[in-house]
MIDOSE-1310 file (N, C-alpha, C; in nm, 2 decimals, decimal comma, always signed):
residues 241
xxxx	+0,83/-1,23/+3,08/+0,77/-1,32/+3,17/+0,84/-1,33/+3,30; +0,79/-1,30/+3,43/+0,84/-1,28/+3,52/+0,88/-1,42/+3,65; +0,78/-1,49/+3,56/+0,78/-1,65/+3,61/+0,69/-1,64/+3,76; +0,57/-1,57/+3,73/+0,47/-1,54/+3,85/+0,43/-1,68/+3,82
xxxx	+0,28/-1,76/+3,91/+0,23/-1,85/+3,92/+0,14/-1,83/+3,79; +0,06/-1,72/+3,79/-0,02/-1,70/+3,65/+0,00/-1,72/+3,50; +0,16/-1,65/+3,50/+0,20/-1,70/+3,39/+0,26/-1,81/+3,32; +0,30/-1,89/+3,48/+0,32/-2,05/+3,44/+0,24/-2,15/+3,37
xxxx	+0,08/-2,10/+3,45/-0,02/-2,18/+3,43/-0,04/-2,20/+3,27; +0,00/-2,08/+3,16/-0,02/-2,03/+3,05/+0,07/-2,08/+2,97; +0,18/-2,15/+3,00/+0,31/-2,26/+2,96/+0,23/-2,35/+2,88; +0,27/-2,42/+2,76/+0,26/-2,55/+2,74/+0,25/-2,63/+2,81
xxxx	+0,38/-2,62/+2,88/+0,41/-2,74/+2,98/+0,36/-2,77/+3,09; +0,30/-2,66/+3,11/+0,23/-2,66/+3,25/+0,06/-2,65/+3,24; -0,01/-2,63/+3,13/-0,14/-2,59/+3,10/-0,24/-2,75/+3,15; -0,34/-2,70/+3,26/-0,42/-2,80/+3,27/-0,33/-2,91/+3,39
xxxx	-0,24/-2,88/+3,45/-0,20/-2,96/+3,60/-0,25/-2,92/+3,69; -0,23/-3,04/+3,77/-0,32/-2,99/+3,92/-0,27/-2,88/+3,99; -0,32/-2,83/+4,07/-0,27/-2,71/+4,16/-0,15/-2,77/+4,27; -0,16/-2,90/+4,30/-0,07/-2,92/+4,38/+0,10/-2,96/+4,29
xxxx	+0,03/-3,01/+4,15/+0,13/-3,07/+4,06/+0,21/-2,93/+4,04; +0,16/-2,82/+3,99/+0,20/-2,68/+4,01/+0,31/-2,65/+4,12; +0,23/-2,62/+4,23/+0,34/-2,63/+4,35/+0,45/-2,71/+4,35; +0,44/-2,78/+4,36/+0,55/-2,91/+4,33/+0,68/-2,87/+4,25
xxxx	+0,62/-2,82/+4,09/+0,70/-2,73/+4,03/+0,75/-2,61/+4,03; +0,67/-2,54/+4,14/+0,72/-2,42/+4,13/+0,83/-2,44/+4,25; +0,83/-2,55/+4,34/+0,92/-2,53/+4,46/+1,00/-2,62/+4,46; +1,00/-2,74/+4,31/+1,14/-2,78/+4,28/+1,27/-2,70/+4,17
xxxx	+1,19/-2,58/+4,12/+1,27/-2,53/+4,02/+1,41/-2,44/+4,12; +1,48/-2,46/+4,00/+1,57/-2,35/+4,02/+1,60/-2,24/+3,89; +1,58/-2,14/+3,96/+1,57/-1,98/+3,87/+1,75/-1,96/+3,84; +1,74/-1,91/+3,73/+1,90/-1,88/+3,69/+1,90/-1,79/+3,63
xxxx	+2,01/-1,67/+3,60/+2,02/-1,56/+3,51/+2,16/-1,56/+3,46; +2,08/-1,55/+3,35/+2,27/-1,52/+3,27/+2,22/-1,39/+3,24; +2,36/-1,30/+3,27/+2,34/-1,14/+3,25/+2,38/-1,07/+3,17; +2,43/-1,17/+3,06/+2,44/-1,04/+2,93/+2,50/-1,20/+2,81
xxxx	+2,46/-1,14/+2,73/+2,54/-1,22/+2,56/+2,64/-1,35/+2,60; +2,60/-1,43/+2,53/+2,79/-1,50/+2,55/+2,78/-1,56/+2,68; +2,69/-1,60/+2,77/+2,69/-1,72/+2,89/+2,70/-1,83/+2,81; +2,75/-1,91/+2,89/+2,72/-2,07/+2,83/+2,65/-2,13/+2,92
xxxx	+2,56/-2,26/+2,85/+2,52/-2,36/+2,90/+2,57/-2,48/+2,90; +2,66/-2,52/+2,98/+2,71/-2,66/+2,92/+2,66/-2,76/+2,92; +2,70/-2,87/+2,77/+2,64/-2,99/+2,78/+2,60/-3,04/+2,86; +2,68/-3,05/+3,01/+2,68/-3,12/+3,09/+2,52/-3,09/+3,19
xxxx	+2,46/-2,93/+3,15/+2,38/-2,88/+3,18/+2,24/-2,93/+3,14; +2,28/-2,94/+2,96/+2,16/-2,98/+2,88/+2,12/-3,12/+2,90; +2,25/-3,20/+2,95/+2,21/-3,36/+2,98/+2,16/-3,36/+3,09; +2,14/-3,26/+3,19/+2,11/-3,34/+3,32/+1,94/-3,27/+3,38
xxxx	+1,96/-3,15/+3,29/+1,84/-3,06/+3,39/+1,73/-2,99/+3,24; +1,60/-3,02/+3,30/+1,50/-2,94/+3,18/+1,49/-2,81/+3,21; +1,45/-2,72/+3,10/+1,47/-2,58/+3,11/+1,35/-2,53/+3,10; +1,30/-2,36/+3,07/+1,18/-2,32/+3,06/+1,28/-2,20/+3,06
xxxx	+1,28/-2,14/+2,95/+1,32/-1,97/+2,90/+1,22/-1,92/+2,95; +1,22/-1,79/+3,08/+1,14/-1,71/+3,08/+1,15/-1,58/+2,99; +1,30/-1,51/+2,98/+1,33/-1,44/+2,94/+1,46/-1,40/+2,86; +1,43/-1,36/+2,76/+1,55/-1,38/+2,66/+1,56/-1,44/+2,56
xxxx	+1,69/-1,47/+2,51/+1,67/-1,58/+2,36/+1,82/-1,63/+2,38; +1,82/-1,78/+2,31/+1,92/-1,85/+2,38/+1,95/-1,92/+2,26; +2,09/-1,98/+2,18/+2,06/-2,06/+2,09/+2,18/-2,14/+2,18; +2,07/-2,25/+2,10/+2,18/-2,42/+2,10/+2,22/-2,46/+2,03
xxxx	+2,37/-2,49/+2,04/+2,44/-2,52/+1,92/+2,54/-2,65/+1,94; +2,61/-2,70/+1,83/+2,69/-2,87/+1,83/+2,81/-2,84/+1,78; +2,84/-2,91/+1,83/+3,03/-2,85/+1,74/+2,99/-2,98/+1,68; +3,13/-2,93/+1,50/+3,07/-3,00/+1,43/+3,23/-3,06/+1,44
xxxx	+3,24/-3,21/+1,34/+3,36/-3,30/+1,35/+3,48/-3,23/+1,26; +3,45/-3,05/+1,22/+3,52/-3,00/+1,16/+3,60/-2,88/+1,28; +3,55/-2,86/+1,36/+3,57/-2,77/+1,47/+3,46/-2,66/+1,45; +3,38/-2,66/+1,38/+3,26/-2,52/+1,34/+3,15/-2,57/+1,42
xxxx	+3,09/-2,46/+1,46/+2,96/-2,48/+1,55/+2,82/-2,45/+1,41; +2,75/-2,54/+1,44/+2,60/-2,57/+1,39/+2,47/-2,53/+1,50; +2,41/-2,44/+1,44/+2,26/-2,42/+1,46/+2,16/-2,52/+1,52; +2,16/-2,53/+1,66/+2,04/-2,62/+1,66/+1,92/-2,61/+1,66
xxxx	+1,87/-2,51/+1,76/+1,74/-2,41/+1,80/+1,86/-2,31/+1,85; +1,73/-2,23/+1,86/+1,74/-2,02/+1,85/+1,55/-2,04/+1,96; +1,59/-2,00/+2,06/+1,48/-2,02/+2,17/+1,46/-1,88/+2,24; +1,36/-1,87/+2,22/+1,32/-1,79/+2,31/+1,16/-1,77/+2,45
xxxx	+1,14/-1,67/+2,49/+1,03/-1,64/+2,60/+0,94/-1,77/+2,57; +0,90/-1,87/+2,69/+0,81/-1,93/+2,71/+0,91/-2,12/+2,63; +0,99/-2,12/+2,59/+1,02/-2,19/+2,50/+1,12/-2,31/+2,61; +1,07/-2,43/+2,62/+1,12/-2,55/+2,72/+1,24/-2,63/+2,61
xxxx	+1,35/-2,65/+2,67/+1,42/-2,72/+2,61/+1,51/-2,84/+2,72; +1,55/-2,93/+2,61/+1,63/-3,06/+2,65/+1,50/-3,13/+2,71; +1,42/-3,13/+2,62/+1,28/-3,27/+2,64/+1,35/-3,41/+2,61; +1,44/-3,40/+2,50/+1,48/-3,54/+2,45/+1,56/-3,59/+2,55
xxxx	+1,63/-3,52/+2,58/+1,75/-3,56/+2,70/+1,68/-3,61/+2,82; +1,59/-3,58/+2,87/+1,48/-3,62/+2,99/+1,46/-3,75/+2,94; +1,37/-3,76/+2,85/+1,30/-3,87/+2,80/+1,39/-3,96/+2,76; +1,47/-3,95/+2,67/+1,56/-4,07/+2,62/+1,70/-4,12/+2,73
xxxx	+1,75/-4,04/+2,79/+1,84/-4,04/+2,91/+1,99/-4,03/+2,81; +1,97/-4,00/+2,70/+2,10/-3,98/+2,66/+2,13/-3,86/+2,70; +2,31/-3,85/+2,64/+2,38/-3,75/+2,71/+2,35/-3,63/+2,56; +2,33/-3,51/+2,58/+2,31/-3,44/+2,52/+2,49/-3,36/+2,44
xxxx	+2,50/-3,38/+2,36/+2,62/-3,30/+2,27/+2,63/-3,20/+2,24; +2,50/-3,14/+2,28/+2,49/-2,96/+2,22/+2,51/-2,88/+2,35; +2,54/-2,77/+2,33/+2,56/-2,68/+2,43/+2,47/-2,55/+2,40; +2,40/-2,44/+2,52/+2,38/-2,29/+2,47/+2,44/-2,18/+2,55
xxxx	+2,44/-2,15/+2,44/+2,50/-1,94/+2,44/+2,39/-1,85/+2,51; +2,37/-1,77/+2,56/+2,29/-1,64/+2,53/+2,32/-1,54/+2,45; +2,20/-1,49/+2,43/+2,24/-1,41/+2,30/+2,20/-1,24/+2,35; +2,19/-1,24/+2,44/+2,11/-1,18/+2,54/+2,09/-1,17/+2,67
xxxx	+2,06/-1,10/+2,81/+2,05/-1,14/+2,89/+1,92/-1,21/+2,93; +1,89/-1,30/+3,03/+1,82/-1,40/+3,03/+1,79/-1,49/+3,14; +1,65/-1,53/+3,20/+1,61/-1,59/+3,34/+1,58/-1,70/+3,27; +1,59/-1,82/+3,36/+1,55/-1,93/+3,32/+1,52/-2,02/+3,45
xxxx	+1,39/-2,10/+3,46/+1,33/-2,22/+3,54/+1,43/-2,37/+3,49; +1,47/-2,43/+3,60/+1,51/-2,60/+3,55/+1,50/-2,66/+3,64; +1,45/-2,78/+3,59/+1,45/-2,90/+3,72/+1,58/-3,05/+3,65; +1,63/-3,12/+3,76/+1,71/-3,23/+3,79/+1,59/-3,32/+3,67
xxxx	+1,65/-3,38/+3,59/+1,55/-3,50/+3,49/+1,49/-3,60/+3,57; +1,53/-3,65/+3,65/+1,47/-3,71/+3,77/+1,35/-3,64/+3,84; +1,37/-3,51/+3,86/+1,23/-3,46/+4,00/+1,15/-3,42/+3,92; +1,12/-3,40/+3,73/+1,07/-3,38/+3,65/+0,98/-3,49/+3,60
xxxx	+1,08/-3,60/+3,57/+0,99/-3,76/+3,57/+0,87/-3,77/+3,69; +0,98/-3,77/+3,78/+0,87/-3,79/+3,91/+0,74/-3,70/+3,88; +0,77/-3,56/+3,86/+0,61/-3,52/+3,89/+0,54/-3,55/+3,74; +0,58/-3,59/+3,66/+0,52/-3,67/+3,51/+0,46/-3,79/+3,56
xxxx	+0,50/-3,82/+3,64/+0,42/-3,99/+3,68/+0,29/-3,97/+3,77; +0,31/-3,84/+3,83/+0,22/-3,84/+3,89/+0,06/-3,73/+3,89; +0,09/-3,68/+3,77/+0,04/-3,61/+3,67/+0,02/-3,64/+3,50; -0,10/-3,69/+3,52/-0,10/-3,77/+3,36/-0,10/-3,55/+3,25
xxxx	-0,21/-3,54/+3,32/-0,17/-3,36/+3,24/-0,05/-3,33/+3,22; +0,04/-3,33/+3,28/+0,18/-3,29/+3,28/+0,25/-3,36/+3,16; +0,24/-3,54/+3,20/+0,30/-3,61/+3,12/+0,25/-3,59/+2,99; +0,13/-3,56/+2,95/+0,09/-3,53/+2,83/+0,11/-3,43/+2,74
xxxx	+0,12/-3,29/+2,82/+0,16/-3,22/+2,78/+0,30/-3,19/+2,75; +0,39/-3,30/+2,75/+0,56/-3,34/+2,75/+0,57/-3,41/+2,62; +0,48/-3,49/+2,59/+0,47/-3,59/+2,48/+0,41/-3,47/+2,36; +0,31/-3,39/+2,39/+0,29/-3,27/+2,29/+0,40/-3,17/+2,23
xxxx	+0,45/-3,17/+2,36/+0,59/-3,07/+2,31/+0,67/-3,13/+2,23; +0,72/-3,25/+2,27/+0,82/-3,34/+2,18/+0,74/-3,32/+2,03; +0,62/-3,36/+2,04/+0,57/-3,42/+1,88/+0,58/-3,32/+1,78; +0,56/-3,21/+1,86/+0,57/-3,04/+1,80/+0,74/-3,00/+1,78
xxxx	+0,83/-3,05/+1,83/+0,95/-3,00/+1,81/+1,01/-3,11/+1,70; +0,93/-3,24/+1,70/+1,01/-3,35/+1,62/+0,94/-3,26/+1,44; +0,80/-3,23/+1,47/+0,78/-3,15/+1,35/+0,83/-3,03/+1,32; +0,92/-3,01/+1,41/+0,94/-2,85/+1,36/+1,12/-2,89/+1,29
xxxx	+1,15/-3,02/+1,35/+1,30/-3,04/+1,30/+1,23/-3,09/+1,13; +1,15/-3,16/+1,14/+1,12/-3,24/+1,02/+1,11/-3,07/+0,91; +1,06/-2,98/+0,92/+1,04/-2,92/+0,84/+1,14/-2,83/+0,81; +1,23/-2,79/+0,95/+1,38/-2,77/+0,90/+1,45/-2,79/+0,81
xxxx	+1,47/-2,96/+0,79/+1,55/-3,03/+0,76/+1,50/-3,05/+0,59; +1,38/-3,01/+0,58/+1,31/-3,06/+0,42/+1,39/-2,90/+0,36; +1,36/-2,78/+0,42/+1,36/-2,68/+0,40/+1,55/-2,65/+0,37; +1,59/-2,74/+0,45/+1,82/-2,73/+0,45/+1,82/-2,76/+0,27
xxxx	+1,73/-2,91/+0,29/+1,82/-2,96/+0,21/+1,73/-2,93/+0,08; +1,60/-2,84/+0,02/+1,58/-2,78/-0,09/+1,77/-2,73/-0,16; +1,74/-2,73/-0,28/+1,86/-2,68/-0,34/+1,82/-2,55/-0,41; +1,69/-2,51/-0,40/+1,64/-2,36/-0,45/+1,66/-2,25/-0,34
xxxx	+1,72/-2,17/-0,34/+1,73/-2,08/-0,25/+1,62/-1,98/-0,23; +1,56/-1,95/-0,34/+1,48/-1,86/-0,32/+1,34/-1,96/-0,23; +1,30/-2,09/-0,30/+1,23/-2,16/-0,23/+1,26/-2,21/-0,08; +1,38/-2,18/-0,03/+1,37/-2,18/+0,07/+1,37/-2,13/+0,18
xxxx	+1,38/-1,98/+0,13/+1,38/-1,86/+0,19/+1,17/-1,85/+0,22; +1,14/-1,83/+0,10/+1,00/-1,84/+0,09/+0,89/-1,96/+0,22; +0,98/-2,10/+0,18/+0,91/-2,16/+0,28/+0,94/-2,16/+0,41; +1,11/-2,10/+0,44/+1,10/-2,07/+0,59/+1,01/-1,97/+0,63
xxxx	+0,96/-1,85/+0,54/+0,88/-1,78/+0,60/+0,72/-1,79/+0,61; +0,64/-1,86/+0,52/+0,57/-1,92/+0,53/+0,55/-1,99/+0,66; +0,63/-2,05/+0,71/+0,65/-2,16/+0,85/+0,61/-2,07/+0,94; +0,74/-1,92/+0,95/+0,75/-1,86/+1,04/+0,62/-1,77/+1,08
xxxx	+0,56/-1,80/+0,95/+0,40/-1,68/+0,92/+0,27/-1,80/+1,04; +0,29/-1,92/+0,98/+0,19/-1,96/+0,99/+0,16/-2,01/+1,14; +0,30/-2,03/+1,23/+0,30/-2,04/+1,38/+0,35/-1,93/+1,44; +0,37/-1,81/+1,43/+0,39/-1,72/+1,53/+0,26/-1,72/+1,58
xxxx	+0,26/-1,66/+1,67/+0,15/-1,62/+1,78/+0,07/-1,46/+1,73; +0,13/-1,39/+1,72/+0,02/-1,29/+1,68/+0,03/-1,26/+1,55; -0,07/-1,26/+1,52/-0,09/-1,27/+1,36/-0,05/-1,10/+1,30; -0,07/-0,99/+1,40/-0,11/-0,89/+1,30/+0,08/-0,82/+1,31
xxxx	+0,15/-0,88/+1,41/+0,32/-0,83/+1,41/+0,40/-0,86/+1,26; +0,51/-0,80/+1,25/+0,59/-0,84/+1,15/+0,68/-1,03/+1,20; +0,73/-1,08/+1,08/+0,78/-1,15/+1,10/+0,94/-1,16/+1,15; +0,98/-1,17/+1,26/+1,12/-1,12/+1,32/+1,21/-1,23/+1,29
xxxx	+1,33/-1,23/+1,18/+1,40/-1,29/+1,15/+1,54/-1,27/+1,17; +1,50/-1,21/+1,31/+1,67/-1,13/+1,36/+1,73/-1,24/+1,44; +1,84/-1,27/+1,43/+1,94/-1,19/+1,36/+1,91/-1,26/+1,26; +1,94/-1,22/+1,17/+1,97/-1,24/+1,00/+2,07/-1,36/+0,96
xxxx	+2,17/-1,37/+1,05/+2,30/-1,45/+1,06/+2,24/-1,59/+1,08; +2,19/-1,59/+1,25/+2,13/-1,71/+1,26/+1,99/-1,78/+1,16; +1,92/-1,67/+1,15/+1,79/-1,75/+1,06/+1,87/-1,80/+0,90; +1,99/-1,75/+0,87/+2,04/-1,80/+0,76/+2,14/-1,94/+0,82
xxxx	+2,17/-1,97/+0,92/+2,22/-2,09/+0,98/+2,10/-2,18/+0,99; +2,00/-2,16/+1,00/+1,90/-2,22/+1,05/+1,87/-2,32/+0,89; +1,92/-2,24/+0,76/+1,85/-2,29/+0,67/+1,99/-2,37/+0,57; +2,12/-2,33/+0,63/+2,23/-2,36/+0,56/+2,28/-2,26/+0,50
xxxx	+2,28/-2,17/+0,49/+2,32/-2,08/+0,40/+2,40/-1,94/+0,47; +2,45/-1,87/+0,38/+2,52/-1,69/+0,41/+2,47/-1,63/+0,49; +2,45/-1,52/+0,52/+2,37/-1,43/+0,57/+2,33/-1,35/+0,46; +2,47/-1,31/+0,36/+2,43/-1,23/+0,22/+2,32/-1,33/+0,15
xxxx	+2,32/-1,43/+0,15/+2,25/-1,50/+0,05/+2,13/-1,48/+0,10; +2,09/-1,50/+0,21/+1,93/-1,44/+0,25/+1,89/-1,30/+0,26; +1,99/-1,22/+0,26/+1,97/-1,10/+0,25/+1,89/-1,07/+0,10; +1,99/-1,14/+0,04/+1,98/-1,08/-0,08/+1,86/-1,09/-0,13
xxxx	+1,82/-1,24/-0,11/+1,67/-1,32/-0,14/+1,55/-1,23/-0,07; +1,59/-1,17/+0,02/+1,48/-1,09/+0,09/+1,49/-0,95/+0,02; +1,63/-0,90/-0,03/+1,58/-0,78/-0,12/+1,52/-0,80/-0,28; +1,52/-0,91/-0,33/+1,45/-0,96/-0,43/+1,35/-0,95/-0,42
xxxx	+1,28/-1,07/-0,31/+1,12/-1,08/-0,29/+1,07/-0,91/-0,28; +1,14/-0,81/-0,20/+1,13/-0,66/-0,21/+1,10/-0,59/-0,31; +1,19/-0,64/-0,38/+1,17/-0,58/-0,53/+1,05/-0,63/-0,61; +1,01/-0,76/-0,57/+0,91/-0,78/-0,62/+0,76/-0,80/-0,61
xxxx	+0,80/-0,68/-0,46/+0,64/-0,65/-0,38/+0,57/-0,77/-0,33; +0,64/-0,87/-0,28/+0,60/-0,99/-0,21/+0,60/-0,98/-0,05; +0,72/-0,93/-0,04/+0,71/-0,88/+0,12/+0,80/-0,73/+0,15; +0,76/-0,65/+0,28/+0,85/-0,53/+0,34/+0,94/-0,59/+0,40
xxxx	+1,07/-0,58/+0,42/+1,15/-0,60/+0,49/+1,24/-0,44/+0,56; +1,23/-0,47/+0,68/+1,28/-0,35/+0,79/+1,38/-0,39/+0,84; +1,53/-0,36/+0,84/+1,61/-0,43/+0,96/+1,56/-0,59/+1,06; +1,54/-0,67/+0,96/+1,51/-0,81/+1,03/+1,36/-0,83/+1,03
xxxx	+1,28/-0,73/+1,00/+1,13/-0,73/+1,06/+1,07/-0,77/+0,89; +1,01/-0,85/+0,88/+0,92/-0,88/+0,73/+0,79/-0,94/+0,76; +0,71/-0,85/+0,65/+0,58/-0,81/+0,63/+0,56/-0,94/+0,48; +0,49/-1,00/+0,49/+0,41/-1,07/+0,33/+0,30/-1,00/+0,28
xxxx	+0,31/-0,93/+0,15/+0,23/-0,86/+0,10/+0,14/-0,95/+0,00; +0,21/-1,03/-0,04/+0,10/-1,18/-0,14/+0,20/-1,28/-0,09; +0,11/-1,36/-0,03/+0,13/-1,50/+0,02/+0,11/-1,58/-0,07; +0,00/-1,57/-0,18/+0,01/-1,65/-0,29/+0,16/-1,70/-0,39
xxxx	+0,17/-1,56/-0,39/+0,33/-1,53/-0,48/+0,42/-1,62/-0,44; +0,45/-1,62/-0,27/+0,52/-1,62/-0,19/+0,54/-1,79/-0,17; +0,40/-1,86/-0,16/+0,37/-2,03/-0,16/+0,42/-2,04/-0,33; +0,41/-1,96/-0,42/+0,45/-2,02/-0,55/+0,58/-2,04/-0,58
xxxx	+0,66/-1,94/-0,51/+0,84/-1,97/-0,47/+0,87/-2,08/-0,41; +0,81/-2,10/-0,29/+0,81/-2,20/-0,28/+0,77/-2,37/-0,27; +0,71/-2,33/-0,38/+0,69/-2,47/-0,44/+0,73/-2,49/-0,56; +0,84/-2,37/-0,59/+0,92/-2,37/-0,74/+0,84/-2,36/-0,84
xxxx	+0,77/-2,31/-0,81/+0,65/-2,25/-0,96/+0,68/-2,09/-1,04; +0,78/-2,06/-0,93/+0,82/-1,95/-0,94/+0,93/-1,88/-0,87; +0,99/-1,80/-0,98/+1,14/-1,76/-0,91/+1,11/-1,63/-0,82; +1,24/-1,61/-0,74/+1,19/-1,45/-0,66/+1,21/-1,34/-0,73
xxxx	+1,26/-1,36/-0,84/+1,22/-1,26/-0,94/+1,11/-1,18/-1,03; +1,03/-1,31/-1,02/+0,87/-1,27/-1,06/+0,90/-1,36/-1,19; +0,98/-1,47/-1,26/+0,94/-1,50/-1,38/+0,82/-1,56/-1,43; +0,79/-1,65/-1,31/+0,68/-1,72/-1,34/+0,57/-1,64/-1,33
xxxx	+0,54/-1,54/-1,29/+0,45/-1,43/-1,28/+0,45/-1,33/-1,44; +0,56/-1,39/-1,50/+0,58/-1,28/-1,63/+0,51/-1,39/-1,75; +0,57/-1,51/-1,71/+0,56/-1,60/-1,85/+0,37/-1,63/-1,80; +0,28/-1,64/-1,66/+0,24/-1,67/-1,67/+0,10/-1,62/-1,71
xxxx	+0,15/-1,48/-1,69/+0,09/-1,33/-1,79/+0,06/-1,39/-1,94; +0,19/-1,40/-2,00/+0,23/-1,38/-2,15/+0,12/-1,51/-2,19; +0,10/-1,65/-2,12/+0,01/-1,73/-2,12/-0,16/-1,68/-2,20; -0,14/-1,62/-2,06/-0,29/-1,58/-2,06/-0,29/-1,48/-2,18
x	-0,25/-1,42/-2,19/-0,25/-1,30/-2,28/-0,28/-1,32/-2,43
């Protein structure tokens, strides 16, 4: 995304504003590039200014009260962050990396409000975003604290299946490291869980890329009806039989 006029319009955040509310934003932003892996964004960045990833992938992370850093979001193309920081005016504690090289739009939380007030479209479309990111922590967080692994491998992909954008791509769970931070766990331990489901012709897995071959199977893992082994698929044979 090259951050033309056209492809702004196609933003969440921007979909359905006036053409001057447009303008407004395109000639208060400032464009930034971090140019390879390992930039930071400092807190002090995430408290004061909203963002819009054009290009790249970016995670935000919190140091934790043990000195370890925690997973917040893993962001990428088209993806707006530090809405809560706008809206609530608190000071934000997390900081981001790039993981990658990377262009990014941001405006002062101030000259962002302002054109929110004077754009109910805008404003609306800010309150959508939040409600969508407050559901995507909520399902996170059900998903951390499952104590079935296989079930929670299953339902993170499920999630990841049912909101990507193009339906007919594989599901990209690269890096492997982070989507297993995302859920609490190893990286072996998801690995492993994904060579299971493999074994058990539920899904392809390619170097990070996974395919669901029965989604049925796949919702029965995760709803604990079924291990990634296939047991409940064996006993529920021997049933019928």
């Amino acid at each position: 995304m090259s951050g033309s006029v056209g492809e702004l319009t196609q933003l969440p955040l921007l979909k359905g504003v006036s053409p001057t509310t447009l303008q407004s934003v395109i000639e208060t932003a400032k464009r930034r590039y971090l140019p390879k892996r390992g930039v930071m964004l400092s807190s002090e960045d995430l408290s004061q200014r909203l963002f819009v990833l054009l290009e790249g992938q970016i995670k935000v992370l919190r140091p934790s009260v043990g000195g370890d850093e925690s997973l917040q979001q893993r962001l990428g193309e088209g993806d707006v962050f530090c809405l809560v920081s706008m809206v609530s005016g608190a000071h934000c504690g997390s900081y981001g990396e790039s993981m990658e090289a990377c262009t990014l739009l941001s405006w002062p939380h101030r000259v962002f409000i302002e054109l929110m007030e004077k754009d109910r479209s805008l404003h609306v479309n800010v309150l959508n975003l939040l409600a969508q990111q407050v559901e995507v922590e909520r399902h996170k967080r059900c998903l951390s604290q499952c104590s079935n692994v296989g079930a929670k491998v299953a339902g993170y992909l499920l999630y990841l299946d049912e909101t990507r954008c193009c339906r007919s791509e594989s599901i990209d769970v690269r890096p492997i490291t982070l989507s297993a931070q995302e859920l609490g766990m190893a990286r072996e331990t998801m690995s492993r869980t994904f060579s299971a489901f493999e074994r058990s012709g539920i899904v392809q897995c390619c170097r990070g890329l996974v395919k669901i071959h029965d989604h049925e199977r796949l919702q029965m893992i995760a709803d604990g009806m079924e291990c990634e082994c296939g047991c409940g698929a064996e006993q529920r044979k021997a049933l019928s039989s």
